[in-house]
C-alpha positions in Angstrom: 21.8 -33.7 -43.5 23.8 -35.3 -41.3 27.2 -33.8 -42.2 25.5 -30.1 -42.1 23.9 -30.4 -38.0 27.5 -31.4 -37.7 28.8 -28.5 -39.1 26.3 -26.2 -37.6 26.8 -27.4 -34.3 30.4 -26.3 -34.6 29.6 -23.1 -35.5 26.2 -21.9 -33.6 26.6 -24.7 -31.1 23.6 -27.0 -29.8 19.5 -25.6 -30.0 18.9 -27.6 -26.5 22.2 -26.7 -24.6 21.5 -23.3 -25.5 17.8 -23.1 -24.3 19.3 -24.8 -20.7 21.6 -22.1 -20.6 19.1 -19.9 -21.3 15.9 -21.0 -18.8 19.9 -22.0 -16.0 18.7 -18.4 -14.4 15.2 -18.4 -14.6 15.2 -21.5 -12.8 17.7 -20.7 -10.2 15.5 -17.6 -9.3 12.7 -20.0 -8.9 14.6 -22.3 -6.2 15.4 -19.1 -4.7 11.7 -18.3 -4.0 10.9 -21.8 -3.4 13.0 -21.7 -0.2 11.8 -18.6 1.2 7.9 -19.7 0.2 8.5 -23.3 2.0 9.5 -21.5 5.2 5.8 -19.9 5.3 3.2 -21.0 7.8 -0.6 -21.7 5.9 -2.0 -18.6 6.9 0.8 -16.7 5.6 0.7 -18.5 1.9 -2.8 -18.0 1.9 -1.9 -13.9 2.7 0.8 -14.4 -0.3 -1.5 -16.2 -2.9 -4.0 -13.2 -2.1 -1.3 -10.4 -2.6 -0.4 -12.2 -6.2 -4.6 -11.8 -6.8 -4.3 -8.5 -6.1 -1.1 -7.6 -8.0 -2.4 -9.3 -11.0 -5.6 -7.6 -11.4 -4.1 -4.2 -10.8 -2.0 -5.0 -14.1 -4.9 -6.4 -16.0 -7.3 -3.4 -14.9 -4.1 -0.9 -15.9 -3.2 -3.2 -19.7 -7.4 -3.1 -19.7 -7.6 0.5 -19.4 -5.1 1.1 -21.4 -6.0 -1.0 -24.8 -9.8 0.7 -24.1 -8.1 4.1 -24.4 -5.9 2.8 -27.8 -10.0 1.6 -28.8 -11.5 4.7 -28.1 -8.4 6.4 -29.9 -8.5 4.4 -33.0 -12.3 4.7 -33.5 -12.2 8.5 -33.0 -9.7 8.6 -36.2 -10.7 9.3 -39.1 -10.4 6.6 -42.1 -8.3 6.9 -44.5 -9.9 5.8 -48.3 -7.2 4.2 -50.4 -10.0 4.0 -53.3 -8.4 6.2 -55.3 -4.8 4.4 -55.4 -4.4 2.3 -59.0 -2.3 -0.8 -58.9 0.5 -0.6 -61.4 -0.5 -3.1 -64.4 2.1 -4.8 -66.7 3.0 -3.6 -70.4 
């Protein structure tokens, strides 16, 4: 198997350089937050971590509300019965 990573490496190129070149920005948008979050006195972290609470469970309440509505929905359709369907059978 040797001989074919080879080859596929020519081709597609290399599974971990491509995931560094993948998570390259994702990680230089995290430095970039890091700074501005290191410059923060206590009180003002503690402000921060409490705005990310909040922010969070305003998207879980709306993704909650919303997969309750997709419930109700679902359980107010009717079911379909597939009884009468025959499977094909072979000659």
């Amino acid at each position: 198997m040797g001989f074919l990573d080879n080859v596929l490496k020519i081709f597609v190129g290399d599974k971990s350089k491509q995931d560094v070149g993948a998570i390259t920005p994702i990680v230089a948008e995290i430095k970039a937050h890091e700074a501005a979050l290191e410059k923060l006195s206590l009180d003002s972290l503690r402000e921060k971590t409490n705005e990310f609470k909040r922010t969070l469970a305003a998207a879980l309440k709306e993704n909650t509300d919303a997969a309750e509505a997709l419930k109700i929905k679902a359980e107010a359709t009717e079911a379909v019965s597939y009884t009468h369907l025959t499977l094909p059978t072979k000659r």
